[in-house]
N, C-alpha and C positions, 0 to 999 in steps of 0.2 A: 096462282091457285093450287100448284103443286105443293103438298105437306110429307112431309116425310117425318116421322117422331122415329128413334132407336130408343131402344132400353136395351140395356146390358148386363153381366153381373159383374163385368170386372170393371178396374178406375180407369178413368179417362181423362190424362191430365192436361194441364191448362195450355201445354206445346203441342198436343195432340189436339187439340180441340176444333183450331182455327183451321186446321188443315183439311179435317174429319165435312168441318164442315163446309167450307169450300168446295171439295170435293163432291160431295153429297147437290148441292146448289148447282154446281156447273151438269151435273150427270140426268138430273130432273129435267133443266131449263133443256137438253139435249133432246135426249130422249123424249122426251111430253113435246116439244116446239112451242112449248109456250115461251113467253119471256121471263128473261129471271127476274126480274123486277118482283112477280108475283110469287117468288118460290120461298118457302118459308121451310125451315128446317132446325129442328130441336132435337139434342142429344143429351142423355143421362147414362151415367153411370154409377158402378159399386151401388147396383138393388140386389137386394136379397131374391134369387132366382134358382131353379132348377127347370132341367131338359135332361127326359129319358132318366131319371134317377141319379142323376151326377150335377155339381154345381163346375164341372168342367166350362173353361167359357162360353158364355155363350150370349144371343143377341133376339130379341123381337121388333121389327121394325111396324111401323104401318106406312103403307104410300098411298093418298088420295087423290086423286085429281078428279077434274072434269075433262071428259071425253076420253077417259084410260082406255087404253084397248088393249086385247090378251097377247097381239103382241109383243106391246111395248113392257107389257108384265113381264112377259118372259124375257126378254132384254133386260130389265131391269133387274129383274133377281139373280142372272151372274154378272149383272156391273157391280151390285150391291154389295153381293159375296165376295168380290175379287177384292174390293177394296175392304171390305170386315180383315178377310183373312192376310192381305197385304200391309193394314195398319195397324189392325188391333188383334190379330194372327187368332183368330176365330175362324173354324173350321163352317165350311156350306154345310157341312152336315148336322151342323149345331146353331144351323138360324131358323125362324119360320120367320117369312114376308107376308103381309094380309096386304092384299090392294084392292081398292076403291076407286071406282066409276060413281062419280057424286055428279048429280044433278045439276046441270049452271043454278036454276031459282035455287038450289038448296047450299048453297056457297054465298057468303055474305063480304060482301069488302066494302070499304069506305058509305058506308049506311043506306045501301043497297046492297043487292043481290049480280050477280053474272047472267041471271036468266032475263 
């Protein structure tokens, strides 16, 4: 049930990709204690973006889960950063993270809901 979406503005090419997201999958499945089985993660890049008035790199993630705690937000947003700025050399000061505490009933998988 862990979702993480990136958007970027610079490319993210197809050797970068499997890595990014591995990466991203193993750090959720940690962080959350859920299992990765449920962790689902999607990456885009080369969107048309700016931050603070510059098209300098940069990134918006969103991470959802059920039972997020501020915590784990806060853990998350320098594992998130470390690895932006370690693989796709994106400065922390040029990300914003939105994170979500979603509801089990308002999480749907296999034609049911978690609640």
């Amino acid at each position: 049930m862990p979702m993480l979406k990136l958007r970027t503005n610079i490319p993210i090419t197809a050797e970068q990709s499997p890595n990014l997201l591995k990466a991203f999958s193993h750090l959720l499945a940690q962080e959350t204690g859920k299992p990765e089985r449920y962790v689902m993660i999607d990456i885009s890049g080369n969107h048309f973006m700016l931050f603070a008035g510059s098209d300098s790199p940069l990134a918006y993630l969103e991470c959802k889960s059920i039972g997020l705690s501020a915590s784990q937000a806060t853990k998350l947003s320098a594992s998130l950063c470390q690895i932006l700025s370690e693989e796709l050399g994106i400065a922390g000061d040029r990300i914003y993270i939105e994170f979500s505490n979603c509801p089990a009933e308002f999480w749907g998988w296999n034609s049911s809901t978690f609640g």
